[in-house]
CHARMM internal coordinates of N, CA and C (Angstrom, degrees):
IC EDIT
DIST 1 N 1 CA 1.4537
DIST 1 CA 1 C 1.5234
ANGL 1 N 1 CA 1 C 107.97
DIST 1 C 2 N 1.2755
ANGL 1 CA 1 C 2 N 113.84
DIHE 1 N 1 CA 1 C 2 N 117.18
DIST 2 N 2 CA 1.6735
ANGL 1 C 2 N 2 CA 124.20
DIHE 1 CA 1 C 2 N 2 CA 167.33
DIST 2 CA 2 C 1.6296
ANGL 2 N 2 CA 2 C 111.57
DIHE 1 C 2 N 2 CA 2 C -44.48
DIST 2 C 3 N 1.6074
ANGL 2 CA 2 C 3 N 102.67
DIHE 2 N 2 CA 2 C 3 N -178.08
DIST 3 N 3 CA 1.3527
ANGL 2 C 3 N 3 CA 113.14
DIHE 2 CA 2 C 3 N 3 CA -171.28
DIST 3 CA 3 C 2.0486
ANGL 3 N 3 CA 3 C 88.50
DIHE 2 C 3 N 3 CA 3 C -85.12
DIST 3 C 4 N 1.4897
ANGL 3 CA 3 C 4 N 108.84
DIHE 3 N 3 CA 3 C 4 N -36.50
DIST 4 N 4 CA 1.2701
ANGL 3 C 4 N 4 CA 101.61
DIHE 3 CA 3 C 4 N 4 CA -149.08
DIST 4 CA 4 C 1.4763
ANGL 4 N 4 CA 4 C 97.71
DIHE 3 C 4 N 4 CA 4 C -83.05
DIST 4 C 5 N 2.0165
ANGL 4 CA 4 C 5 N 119.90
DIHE 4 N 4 CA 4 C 5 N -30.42
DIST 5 N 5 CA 1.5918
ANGL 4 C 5 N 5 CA 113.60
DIHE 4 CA 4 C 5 N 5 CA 171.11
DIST 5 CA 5 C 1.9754
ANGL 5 N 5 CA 5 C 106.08
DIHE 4 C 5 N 5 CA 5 C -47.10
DIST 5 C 6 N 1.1836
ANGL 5 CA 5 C 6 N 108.94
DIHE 5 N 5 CA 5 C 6 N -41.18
DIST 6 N 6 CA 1.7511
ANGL 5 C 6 N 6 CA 111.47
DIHE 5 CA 5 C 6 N 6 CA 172.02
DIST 6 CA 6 C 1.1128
ANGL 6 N 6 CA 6 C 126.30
DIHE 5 C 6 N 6 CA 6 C -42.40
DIST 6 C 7 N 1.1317
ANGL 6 CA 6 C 7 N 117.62
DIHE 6 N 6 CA 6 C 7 N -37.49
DIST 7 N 7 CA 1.4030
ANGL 6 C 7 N 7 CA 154.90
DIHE 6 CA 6 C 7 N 7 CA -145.57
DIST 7 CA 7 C 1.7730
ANGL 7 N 7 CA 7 C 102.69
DIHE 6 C 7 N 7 CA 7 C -93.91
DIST 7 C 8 N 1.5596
ANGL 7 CA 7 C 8 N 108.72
DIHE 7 N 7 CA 7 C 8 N -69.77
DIST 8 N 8 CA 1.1980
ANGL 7 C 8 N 8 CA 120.36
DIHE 7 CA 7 C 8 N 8 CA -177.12
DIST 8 CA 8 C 1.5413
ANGL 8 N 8 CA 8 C 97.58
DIHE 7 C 8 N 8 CA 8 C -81.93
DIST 8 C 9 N 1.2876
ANGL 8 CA 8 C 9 N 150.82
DIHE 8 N 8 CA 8 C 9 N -30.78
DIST 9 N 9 CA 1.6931
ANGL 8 C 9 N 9 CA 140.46
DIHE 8 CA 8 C 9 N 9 CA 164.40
DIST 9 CA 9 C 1.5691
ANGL 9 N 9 CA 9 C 92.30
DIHE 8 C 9 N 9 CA 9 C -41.82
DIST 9 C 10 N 1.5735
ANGL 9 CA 9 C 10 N 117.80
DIHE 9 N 9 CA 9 C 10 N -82.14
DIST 10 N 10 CA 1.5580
ANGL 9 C 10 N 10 CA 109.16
DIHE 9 CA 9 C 10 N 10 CA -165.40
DIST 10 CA 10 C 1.0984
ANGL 10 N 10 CA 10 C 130.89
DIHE 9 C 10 N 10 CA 10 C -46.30
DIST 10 C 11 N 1.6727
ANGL 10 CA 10 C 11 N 123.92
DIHE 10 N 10 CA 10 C 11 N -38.68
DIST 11 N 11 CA 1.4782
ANGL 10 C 11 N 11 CA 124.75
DIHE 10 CA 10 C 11 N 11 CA 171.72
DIST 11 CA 11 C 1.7621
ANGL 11 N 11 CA 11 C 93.03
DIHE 10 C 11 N 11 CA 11 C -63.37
DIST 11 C 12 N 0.9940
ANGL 11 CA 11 C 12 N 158.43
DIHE 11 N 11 CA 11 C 12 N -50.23
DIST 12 N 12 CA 1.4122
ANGL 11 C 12 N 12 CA 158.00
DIHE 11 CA 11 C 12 N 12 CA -151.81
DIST 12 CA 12 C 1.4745
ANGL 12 N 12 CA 12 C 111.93
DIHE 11 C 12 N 12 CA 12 C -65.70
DIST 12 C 13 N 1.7097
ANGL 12 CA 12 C 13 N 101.21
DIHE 12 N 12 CA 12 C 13 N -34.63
DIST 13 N 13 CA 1.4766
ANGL 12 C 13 N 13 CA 108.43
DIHE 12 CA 12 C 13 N 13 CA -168.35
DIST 13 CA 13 C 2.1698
ANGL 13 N 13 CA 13 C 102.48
DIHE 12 C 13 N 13 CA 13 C -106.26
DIST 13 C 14 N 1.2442
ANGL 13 CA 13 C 14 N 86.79
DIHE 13 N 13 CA 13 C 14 N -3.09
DIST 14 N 14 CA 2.0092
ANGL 13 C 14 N 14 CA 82.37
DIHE 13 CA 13 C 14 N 14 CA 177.84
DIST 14 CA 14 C 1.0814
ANGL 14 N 14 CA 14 C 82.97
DIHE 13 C 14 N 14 CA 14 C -141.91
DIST 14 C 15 N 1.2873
ANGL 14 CA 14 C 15 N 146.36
DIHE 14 N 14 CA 14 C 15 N 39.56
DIST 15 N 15 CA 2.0790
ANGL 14 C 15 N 15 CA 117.22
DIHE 14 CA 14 C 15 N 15 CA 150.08
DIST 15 CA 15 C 1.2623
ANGL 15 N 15 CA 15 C 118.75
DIHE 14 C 15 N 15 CA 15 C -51.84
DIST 15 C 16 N 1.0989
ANGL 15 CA 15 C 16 N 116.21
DIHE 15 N 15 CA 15 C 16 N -27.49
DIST 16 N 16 CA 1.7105
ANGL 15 C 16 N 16 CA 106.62
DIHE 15 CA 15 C 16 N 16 CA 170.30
DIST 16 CA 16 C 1.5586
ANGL 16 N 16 CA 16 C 116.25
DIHE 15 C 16 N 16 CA 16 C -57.47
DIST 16 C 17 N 1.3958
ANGL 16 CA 16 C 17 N 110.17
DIHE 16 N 16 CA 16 C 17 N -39.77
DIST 17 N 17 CA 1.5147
ANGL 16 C 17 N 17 CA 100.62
DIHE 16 CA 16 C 17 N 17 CA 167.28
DIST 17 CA 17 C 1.2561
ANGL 17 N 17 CA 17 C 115.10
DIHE 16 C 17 N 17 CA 17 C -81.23
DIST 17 C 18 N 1.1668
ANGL 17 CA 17 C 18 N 145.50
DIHE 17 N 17 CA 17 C 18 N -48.73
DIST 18 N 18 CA 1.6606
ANGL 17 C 18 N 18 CA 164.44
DIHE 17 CA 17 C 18 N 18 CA 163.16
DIST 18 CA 18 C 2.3218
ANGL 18 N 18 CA 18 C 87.52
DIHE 17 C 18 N 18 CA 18 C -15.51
DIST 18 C 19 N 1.5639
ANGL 18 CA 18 C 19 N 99.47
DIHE 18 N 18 CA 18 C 19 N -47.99
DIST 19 N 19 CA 1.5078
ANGL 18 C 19 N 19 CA 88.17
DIHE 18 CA 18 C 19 N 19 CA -173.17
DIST 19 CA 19 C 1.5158
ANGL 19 N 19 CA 19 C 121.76
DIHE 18 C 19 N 19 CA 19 C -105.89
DIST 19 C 20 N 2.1028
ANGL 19 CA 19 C 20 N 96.63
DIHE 19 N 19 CA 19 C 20 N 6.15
DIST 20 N 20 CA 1.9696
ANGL 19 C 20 N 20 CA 98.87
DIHE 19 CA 19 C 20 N 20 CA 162.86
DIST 20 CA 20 C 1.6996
ANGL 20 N 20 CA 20 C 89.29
DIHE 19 C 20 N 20 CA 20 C -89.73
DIST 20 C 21 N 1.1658
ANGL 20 CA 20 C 21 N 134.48
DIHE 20 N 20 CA 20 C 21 N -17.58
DIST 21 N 21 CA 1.0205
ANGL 20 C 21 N 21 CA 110.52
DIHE 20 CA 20 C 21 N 21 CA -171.15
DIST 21 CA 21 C 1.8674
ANGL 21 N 21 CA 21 C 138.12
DIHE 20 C 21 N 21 CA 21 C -93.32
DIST 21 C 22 N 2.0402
ANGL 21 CA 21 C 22 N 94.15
DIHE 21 N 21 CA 21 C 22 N -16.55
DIST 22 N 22 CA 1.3640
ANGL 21 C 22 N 22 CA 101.55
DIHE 21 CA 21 C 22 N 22 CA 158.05
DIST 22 CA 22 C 1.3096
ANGL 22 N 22 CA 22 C 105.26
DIHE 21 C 22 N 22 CA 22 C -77.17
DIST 22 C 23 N 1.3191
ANGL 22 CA 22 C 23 N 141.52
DIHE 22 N 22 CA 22 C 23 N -45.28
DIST 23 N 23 CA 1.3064
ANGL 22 C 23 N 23 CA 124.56
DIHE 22 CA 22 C 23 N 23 CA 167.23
DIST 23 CA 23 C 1.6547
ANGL 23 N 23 CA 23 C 147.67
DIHE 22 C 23 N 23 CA 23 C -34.03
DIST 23 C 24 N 1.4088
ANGL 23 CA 23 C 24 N 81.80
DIHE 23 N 23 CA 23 C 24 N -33.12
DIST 24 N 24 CA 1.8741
ANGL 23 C 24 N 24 CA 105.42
DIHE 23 CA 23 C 24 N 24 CA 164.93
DIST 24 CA 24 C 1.4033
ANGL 24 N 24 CA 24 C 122.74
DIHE 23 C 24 N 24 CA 24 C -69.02
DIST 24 C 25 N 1.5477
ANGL 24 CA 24 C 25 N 86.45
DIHE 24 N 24 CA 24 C 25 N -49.34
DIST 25 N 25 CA 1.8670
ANGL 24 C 25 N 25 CA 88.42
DIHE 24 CA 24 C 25 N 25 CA 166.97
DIST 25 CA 25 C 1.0759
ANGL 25 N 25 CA 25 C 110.60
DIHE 24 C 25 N 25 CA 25 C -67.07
DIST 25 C 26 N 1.1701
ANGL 25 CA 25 C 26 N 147.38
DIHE 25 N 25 CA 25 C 26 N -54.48
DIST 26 N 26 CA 1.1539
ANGL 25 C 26 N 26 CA 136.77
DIHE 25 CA 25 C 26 N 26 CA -134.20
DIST 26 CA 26 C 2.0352
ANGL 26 N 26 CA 26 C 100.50
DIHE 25 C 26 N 26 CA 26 C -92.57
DIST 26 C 27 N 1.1068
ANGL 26 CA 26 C 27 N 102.84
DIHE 26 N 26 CA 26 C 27 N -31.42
DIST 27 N 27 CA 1.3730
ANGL 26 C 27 N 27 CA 113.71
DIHE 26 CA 26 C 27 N 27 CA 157.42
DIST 27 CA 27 C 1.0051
ANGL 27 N 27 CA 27 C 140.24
DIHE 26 C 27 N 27 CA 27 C -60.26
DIST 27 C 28 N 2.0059
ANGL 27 CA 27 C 28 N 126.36
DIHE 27 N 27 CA 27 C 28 N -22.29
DIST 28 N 28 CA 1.2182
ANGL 27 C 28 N 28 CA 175.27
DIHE 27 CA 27 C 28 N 28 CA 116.21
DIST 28 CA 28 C 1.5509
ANGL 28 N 28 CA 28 C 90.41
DIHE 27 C 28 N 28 CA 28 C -19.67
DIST 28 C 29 N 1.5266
ANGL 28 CA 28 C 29 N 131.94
DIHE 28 N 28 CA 28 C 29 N -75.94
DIST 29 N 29 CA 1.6178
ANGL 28 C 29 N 29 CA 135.85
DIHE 28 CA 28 C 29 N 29 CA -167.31
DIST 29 CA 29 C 1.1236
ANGL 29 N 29 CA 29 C 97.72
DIHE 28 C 29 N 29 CA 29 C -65.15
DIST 29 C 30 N 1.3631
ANGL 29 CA 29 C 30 N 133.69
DIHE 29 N 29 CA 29 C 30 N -39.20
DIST 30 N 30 CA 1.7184
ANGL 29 C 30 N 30 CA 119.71
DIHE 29 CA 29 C 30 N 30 CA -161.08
DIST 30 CA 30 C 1.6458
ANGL 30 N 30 CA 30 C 112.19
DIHE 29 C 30 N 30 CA 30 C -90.16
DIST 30 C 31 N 1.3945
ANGL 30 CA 30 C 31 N 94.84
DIHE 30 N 30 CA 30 C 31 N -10.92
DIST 31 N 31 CA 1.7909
ANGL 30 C 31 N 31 CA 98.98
DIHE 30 CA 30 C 31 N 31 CA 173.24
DIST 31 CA 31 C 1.4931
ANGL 31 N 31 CA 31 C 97.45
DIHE 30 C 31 N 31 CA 31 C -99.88
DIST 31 C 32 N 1.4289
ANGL 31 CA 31 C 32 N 146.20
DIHE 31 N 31 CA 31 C 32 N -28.23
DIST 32 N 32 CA 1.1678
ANGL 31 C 32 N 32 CA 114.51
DIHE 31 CA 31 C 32 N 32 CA -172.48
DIST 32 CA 32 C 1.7582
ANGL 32 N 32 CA 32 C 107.97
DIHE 31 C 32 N 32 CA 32 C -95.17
DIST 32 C 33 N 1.4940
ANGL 32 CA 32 C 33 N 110.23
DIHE 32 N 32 CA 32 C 33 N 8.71
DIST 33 N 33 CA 1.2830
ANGL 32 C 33 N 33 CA 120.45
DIHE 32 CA 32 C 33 N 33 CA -179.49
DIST 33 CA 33 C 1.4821
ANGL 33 N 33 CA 33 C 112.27
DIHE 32 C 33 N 33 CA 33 C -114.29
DIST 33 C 34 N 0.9336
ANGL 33 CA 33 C 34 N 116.17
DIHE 33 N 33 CA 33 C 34 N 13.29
DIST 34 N 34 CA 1.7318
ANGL 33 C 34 N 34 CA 120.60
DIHE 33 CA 33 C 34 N 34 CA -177.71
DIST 34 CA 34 C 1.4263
ANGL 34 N 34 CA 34 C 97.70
DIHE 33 C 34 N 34 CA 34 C 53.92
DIST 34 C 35 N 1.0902
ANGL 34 CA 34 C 35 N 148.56
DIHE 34 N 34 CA 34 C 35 N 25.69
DIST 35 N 35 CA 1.5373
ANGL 34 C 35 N 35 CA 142.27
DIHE 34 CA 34 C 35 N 35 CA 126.81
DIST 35 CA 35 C 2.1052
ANGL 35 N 35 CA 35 C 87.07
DIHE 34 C 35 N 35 CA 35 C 111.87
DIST 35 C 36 N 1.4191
ANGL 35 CA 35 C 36 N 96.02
DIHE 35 N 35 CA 35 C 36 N -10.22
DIST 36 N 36 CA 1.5386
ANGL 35 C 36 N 36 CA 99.30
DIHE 35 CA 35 C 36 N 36 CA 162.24
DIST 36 CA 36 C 1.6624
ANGL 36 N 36 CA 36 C 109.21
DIHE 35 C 36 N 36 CA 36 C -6.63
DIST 36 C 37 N 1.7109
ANGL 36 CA 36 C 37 N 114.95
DIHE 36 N 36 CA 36 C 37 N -70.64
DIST 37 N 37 CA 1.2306
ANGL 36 C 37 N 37 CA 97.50
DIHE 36 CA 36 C 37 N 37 CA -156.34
DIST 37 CA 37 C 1.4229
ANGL 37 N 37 CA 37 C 97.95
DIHE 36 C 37 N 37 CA 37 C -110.78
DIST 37 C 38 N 1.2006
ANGL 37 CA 37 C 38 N 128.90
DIHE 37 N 37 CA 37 C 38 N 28.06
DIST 38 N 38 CA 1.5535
ANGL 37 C 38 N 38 CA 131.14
DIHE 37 CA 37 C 38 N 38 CA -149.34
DIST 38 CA 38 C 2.3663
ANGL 38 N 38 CA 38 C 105.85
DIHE 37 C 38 N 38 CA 38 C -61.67
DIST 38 C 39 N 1.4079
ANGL 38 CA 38 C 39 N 95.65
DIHE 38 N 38 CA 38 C 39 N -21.58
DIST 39 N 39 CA 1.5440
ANGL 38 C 39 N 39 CA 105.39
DIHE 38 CA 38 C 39 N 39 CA 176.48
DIST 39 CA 39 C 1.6186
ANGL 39 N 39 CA 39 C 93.28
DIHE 38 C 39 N 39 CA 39 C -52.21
DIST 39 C 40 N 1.4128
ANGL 39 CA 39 C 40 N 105.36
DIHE 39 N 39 CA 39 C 40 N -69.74
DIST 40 N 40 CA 1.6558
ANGL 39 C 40 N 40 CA 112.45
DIHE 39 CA 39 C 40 N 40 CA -177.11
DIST 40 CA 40 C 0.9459
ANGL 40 N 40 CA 40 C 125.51
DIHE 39 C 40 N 40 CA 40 C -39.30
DIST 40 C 41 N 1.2216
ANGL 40 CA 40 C 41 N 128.45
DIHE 40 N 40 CA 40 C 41 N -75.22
DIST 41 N 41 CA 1.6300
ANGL 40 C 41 N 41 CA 137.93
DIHE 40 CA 40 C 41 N 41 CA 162.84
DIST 41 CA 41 C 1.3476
ANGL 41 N 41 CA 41 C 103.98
DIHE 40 C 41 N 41 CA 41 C -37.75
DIST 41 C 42 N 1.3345
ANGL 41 CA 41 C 42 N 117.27
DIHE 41 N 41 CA 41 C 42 N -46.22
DIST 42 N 42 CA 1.8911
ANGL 41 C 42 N 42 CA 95.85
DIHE 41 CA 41 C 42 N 42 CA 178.98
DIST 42 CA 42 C 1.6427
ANGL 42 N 42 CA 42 C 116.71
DIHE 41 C 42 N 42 CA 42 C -64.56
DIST 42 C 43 N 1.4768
ANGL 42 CA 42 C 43 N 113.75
DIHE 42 N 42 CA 42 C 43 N -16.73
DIST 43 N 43 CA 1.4324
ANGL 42 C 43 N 43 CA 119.01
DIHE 42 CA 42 C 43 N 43 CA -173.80
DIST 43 CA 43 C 2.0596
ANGL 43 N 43 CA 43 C 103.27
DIHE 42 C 43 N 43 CA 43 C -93.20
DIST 43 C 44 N 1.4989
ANGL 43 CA 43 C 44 N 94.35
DIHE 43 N 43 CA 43 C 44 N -23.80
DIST 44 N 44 CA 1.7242
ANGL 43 C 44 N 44 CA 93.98
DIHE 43 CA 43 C 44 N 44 CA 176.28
DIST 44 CA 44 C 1.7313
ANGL 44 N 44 CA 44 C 107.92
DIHE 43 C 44 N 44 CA 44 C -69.26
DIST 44 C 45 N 1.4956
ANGL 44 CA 44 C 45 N 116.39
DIHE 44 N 44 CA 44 C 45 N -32.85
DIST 45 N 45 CA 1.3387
ANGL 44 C 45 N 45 CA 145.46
DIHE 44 CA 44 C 45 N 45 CA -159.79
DIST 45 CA 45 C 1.6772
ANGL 45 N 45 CA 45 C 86.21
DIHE 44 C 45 N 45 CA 45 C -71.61
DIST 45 C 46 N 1.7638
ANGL 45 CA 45 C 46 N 112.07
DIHE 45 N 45 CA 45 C 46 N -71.34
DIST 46 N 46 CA 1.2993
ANGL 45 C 46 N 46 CA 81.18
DIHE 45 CA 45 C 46 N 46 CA -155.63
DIST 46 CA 46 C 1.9046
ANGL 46 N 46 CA 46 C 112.92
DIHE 45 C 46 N 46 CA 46 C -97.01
DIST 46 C 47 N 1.5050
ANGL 46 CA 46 C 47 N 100.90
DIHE 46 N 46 CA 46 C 47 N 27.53
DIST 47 N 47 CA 1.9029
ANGL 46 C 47 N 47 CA 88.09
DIHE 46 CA 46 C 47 N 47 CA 172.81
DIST 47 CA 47 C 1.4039
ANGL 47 N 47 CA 47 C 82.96
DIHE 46 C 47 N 47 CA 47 C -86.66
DIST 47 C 48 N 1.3725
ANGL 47 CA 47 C 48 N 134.86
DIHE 47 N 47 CA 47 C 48 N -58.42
DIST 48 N 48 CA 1.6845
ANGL 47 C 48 N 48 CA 131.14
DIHE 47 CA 47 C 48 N 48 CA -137.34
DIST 48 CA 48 C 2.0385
ANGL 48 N 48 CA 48 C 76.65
DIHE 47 C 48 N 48 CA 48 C -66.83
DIST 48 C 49 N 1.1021
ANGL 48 CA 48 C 49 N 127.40
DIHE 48 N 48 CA 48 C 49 N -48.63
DIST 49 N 49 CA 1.4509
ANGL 48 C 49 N 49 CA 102.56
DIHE 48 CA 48 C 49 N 49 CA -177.68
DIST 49 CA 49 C 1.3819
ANGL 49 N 49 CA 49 C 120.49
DIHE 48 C 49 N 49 CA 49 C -54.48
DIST 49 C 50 N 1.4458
ANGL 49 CA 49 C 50 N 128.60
DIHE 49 N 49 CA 49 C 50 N -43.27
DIST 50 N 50 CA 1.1573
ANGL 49 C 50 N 50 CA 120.15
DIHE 49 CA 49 C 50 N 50 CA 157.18
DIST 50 CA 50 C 1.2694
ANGL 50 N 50 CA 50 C 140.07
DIHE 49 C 50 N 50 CA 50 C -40.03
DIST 50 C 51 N 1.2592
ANGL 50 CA 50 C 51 N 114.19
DIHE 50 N 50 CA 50 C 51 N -55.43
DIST 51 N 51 CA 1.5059
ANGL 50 C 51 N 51 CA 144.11
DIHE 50 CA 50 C 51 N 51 CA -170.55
DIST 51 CA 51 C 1.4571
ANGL 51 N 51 CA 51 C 84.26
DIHE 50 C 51 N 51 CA 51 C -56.03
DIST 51 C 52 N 1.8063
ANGL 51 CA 51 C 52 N 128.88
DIHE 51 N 51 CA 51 C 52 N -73.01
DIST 52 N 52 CA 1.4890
ANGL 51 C 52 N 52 CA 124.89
DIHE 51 CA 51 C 52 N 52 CA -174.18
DIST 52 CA 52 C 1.4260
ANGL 52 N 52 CA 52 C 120.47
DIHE 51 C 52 N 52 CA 52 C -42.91
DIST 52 C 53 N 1.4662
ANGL 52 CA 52 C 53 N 113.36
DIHE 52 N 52 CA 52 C 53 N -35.57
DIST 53 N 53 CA 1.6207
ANGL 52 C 53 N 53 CA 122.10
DIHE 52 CA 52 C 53 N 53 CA -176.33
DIST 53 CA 53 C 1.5642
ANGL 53 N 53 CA 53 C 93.88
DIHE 52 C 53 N 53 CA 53 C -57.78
DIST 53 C 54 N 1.1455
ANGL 53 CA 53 C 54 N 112.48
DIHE 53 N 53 CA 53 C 54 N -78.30
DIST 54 N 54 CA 1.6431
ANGL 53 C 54 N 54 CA 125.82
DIHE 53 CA 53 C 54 N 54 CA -172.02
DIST 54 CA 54 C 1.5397
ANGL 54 N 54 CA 54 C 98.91
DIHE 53 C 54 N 54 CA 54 C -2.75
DIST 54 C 55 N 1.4582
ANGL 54 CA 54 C 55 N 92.54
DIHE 54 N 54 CA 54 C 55 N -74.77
DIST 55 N 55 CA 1.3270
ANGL 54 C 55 N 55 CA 116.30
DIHE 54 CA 54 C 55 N 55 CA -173.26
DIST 55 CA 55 C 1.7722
ANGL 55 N 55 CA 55 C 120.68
DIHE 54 C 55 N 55 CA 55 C -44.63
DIST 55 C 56 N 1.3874
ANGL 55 CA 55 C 56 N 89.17
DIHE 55 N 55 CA 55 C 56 N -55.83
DIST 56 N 56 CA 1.9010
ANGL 55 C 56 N 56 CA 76.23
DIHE 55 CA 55 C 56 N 56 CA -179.97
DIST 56 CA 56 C 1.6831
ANGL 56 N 56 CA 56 C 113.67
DIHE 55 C 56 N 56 CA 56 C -88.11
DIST 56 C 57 N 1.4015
ANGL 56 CA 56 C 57 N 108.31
DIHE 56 N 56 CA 56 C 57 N 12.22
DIST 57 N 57 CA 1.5584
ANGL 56 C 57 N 57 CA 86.76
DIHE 56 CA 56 C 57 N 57 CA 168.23
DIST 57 CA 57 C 1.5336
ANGL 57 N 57 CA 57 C 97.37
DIHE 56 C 57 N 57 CA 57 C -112.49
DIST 57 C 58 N 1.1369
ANGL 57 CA 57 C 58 N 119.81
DIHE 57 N 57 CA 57 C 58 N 20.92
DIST 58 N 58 CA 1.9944
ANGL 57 C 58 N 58 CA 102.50
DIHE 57 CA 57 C 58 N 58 CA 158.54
DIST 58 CA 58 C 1.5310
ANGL 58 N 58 CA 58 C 96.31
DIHE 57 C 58 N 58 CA 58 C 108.24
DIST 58 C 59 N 1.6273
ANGL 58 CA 58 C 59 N 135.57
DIHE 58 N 58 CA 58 C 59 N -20.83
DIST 59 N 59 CA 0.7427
ANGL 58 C 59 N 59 CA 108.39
DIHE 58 CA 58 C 59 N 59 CA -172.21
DIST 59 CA 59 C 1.6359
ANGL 59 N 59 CA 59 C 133.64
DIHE 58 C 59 N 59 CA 59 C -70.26
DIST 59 C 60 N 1.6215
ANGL 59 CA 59 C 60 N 142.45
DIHE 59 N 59 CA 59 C 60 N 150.38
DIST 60 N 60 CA 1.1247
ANGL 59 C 60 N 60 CA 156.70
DIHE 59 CA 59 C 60 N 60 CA -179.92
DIST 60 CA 60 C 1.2917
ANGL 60 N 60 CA 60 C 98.22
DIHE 59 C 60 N 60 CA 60 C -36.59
DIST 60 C 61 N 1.3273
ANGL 60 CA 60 C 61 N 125.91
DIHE 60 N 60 CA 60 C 61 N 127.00
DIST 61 N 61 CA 1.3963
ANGL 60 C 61 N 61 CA 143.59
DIHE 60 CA 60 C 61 N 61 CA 155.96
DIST 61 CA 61 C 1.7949
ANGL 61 N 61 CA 61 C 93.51
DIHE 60 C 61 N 61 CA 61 C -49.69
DIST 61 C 62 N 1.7096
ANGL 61 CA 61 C 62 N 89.16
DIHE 61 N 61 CA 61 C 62 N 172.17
DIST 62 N 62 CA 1.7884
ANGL 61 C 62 N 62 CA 95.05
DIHE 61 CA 61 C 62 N 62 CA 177.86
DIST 62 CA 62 C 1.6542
ANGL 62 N 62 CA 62 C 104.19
DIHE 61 C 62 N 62 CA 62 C -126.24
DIST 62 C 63 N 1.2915
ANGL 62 CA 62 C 63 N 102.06
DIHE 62 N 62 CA 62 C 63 N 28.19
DIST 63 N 63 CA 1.6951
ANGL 62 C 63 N 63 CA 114.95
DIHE 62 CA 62 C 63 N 63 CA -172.90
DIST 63 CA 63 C 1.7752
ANGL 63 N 63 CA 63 C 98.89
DIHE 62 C 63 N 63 CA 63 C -64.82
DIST 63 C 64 N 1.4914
ANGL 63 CA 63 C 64 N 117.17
DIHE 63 N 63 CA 63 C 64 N 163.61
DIST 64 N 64 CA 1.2127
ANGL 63 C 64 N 64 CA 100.64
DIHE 63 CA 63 C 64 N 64 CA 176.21
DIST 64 CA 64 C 2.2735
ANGL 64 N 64 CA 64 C 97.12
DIHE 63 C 64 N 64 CA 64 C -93.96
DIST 64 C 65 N 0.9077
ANGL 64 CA 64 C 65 N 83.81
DIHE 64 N 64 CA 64 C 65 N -157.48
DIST 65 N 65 CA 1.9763
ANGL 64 C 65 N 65 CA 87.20
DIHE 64 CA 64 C 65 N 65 CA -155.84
DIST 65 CA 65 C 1.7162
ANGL 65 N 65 CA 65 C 81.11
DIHE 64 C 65 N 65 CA 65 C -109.66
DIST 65 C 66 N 1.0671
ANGL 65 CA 65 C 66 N 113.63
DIHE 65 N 65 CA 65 C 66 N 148.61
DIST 66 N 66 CA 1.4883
ANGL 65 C 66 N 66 CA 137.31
DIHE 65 CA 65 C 66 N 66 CA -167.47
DIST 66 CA 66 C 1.4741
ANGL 66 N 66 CA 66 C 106.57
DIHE 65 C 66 N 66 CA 66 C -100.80
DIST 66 C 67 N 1.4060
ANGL 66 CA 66 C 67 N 127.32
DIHE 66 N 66 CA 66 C 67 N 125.36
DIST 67 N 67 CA 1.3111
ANGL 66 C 67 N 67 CA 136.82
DIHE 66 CA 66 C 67 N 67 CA -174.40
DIST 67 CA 67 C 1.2828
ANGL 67 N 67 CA 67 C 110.53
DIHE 66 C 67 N 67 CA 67 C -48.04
DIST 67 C 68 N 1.5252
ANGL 67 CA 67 C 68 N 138.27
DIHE 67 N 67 CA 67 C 68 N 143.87
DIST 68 N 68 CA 1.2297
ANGL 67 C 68 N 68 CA 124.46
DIHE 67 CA 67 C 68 N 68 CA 165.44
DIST 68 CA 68 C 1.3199
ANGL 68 N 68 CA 68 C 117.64
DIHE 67 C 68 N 68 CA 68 C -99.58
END
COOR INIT
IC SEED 1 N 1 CA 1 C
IC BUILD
């Protein structure tokens, strides 16, 4: 088992924290930034939430495929 099969088990088994915890940050940036960029961070907020979903429901990475 790779670093990254490791990788995708743990996000699979705590996404509930994986998504209090981009939320924290990103809630964390808009208070120490006066909400300055809060559009951004809401758009950083919801790919990395996406991007994690992908991941723990099985779907195919978009890596290219490694020569054999």
């Amino acid at each position: 088992m790779g670093i990254f099969d490791k990788a995708k088990d743990a996000l699979s088994q705590h996404s509930e924290h994986v998504d209090a915890g981009i939320e924290k940050v990103g809630d964390l940036v808009d208070e120490r930034t006066g909400g300055k960029y809060a559009e951004h961070v809401d758009t950083g907020q919801d790919f990395a939430s996406d991007r994690i979903g992908k991941h723990t429901e099985g779907e195919p990475e978009s890596t290219p495929e490694q020569p054999v």
